[in-house]
N, C-alpha and C positions, 0 to 999 in steps of 0.2 A: 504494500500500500504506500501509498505515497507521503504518508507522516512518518516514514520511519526509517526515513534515509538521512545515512550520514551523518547523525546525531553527536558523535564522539569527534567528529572532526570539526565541525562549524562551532561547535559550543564553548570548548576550548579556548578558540582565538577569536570567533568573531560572534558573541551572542545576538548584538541587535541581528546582525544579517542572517541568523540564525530565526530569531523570533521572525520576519518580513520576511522568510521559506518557510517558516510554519503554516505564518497567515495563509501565504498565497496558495499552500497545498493545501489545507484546508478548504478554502475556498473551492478547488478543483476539484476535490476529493467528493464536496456536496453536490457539485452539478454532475459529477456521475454516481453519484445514487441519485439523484433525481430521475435520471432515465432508466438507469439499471434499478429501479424499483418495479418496473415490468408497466409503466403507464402506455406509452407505445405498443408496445408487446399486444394488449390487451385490447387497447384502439383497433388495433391492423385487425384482430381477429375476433371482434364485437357484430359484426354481425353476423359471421357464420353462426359464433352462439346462441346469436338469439335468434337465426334461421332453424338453430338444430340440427345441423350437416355440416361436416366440412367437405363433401361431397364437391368438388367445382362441378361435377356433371348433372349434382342432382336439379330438378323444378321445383323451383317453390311458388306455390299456389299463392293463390293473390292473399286471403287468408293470413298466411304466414308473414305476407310483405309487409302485411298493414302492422303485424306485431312487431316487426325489424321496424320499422318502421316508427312507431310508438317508443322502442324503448332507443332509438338513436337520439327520438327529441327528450327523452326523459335524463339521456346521458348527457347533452347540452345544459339542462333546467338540473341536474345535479352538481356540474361543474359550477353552474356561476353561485348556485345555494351554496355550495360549499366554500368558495373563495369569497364571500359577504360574510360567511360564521367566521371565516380564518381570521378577519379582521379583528372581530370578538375575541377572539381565541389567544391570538398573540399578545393582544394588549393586559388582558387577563392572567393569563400563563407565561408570558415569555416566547423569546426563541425559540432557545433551545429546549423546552418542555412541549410547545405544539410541534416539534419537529420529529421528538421521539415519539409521541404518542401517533401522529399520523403515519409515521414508519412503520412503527409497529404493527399500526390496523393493515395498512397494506401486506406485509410478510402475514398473518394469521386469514387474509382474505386470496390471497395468492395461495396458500395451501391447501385452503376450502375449493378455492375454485381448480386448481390441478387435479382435487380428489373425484371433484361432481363431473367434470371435462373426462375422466378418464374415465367412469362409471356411464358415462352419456347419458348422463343429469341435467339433459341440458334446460329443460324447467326452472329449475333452481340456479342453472349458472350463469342466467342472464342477469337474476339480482347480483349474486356478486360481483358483476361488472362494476352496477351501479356502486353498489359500495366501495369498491377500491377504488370508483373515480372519485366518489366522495372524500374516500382519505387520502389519496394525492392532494388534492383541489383545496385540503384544510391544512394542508402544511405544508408536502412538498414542492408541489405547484409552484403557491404565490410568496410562499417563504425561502425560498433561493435569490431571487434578488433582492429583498429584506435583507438580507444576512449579508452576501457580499457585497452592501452597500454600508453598511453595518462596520465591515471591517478591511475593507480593502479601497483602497484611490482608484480611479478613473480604468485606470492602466492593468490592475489586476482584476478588475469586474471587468473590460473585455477580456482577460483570459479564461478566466472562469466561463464570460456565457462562449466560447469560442467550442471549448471541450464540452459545456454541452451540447453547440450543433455535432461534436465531431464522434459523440457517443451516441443523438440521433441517428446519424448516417452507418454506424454499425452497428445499431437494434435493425435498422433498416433492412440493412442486406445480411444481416447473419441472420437475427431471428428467424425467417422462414426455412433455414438452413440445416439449424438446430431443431427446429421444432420439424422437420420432416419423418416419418414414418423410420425411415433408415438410420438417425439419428435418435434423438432423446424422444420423437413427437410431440404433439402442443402440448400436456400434463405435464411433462418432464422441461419441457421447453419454461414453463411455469414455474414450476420447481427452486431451477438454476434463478429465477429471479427474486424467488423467495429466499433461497439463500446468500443471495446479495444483500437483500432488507437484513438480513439477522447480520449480518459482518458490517454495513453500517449502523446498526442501533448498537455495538459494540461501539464503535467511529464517535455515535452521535453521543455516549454517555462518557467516554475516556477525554476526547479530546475536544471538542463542541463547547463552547464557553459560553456563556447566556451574555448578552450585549444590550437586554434591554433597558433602554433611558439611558443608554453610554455615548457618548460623540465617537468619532472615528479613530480621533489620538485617543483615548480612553479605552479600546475597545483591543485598539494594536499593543495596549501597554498590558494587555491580562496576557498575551502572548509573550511579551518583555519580558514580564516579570517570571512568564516559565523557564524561558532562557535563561535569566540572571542565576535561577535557582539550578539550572543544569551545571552552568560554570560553574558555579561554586565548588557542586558536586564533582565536578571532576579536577 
């Protein structure tokens, strides 16, 4: 992972520069769990579930279109419901506490839905779409740029969103790769994104520092001050 490079060497001799490569991996570290929390993933392949087939050849009756149909708009009316609670949520909670708790619903909704997906439940696994769009949409979503706004200048929030288009682009073209019959298939494909959510809610509880009602010097010096405490230590 990318916080845990090179620790013995930068600390030693150059803590600030140490703490302003923590920030910035940080930062980078959040925009891909943002994607590798399997929101993409689940978009790409939200309406076959709520068609009921991953079948490309199969027909779906007008019936069924109207129910793809209904819960595509229900998937819109839960994303913006949930990024108006988020607002709520962070001011209430913090950062870093809406970030874990939305993570977390996403990896327990990602395992629910890999379970019903592989059982061909697909009944029930069109709600858990809606639910993991809900708990993206209440933390991860609109709380990544919060955060690296939070605590990174101009220069390290374009890097940050850079790596997130650049982990769009390989959900993109891998996921259907991974998740083919020959591979892990889409349950398994699932899976692997669930266990992303559990290795960042590790991320989000060890290294993740709560910023809120911090300025940006303030927010760079909770990082400082781990540096100064590494130097010492060593």
């Amino acid at each position: 992972f990318f916080f845990f490079s090179s620790r013995r060497r930068h600390t030693r001799f150059l803590p600030v520069s140490w703490a302003r490569r923590c920030v910035q991996e940080t930062g980078i570290t959040l925009a891909w769990l943002q994607q590798f929390s399997g929101i993409n993933a689940v978009n790409f392949y939200s309406t076959k579930i709520f068609s009921g087939t991953f079948d490309p050849k199969a027909v779906i009756s007008q019936e069924v279109q109207q129910t793809v149909n209904l819960f595509n708009a229900l998937v819109g009316v839960t994303a913006v419901s949930a990024s108006l609670i988020a607002i709520l949520v962070v001011e209430k909670l913090g950062r870093k506490s809406a970030l874990m708790i939305g993570n977390f619903l996403c990896l327990v909704v990602l395992v629910f839905l890999s379970y019903f997906i592989y059982a061909q439940n697909f009944g029930i696994s069109k709600y858990f779409v809606l639910l993991h769009t809900f708990a993206f949409n209440i933390s991860l979503g609109p709380l990544l740029s919060v955060y690296l706004a939070d605590i990174l200048p101009a220069k390290g929030i374009s890097i940050g969103i850079f790596t997130h288009w650049i982990c769009v682009i390989i959900i993109g073209f891998g996921f259907p790769i991974i998740s083919s019959p020959n591979v892990f298939n889409t349950h398994g494909g699932f899976i692997l994104f669930a266990i992303c959510c559990l290795v960042g809610q590790v991320f989000l509880v060890l290294v993740v520092k709560e910023t809120k009602g911090l300025s940006l010097y303030q927010s760079q010096n909770l990082y400082n001050d781990d540096a100064k405490q590494k130097d010492s230590e060593n």
